[in-house]
C-alpha positions as CSV (number, residue, x, y, z in Angstrom):
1,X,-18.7,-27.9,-9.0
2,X,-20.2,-30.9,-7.5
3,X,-20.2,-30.7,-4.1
4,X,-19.2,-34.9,-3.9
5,X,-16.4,-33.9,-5.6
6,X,-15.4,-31.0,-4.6
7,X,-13.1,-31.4,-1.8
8,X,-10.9,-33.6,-3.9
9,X,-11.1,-31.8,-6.8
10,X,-9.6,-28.7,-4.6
11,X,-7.1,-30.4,-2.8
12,X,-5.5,-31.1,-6.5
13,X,-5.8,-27.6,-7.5
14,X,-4.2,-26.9,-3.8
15,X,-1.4,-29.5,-5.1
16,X,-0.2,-28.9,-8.0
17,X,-1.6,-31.6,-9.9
18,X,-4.0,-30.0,-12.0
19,X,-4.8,-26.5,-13.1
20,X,-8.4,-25.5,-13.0
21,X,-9.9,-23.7,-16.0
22,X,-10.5,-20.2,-16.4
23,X,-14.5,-21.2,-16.2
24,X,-14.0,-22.8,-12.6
25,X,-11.4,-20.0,-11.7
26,X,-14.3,-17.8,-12.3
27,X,-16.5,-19.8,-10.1
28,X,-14.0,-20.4,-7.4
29,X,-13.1,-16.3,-7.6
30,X,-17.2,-15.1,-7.5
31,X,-17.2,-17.7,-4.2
32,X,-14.2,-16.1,-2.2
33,X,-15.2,-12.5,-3.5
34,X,-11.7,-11.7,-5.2
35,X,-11.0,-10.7,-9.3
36,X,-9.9,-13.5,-11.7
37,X,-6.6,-11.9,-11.7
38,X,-5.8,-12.5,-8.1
39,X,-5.0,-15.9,-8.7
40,X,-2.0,-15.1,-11.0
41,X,-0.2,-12.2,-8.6
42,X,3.3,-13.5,-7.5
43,X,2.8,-12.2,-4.2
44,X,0.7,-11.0,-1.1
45,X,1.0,-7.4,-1.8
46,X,0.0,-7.5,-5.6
47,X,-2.9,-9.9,-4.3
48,X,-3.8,-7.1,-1.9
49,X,-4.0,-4.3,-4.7
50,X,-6.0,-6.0,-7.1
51,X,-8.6,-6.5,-4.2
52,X,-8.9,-3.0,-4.0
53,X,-8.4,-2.4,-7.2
54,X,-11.5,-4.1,-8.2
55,X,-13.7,-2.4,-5.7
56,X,-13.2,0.9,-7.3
57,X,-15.5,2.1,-9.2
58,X,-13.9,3.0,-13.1
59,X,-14.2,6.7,-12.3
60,X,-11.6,6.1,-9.4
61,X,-9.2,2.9,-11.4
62,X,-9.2,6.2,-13.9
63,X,-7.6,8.5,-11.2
64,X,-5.7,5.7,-9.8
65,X,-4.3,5.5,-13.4
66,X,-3.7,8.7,-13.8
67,X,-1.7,9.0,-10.6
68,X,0.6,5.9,-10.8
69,X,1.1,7.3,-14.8
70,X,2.5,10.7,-13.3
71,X,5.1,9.1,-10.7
72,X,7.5,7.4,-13.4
């Protein structure tokens, strides 16, 4: 993203008045150190989880699995 227009370009995102693409939500997610998928959870908490989530390694999102599949 060019950093003239950046700002602006943000603040419409910010807004409402334009959606970025999954490219520049890519970008935007690599700069703020979160998944792709944190920018479509409805809430704090779910925002929280995929955070953590995504630091696991797949050995532990396996357990994790594993554990949340034996509770229901």
């Amino acid at each position: 993203m060019d950093e003239s227009s950046a700002s602006g370009r943000m603040n419409h995102y910010e807004k409402g008045r334009h959606v970025p693409d999954v490219a520049t939500l890519r970008k935007i997610a690599a700069e703020l150190n979160v998944p792709l998928n944190f920018f479509f959870c409805e809430d704090e908490l779910s925002a929280e989880l995929a955070c953590l989530i995504a630091k696991l390694d797949e050995k532990k999102k396996q357990e994790l699995i594993e554990l949340l599949s034996h509770r229901n």
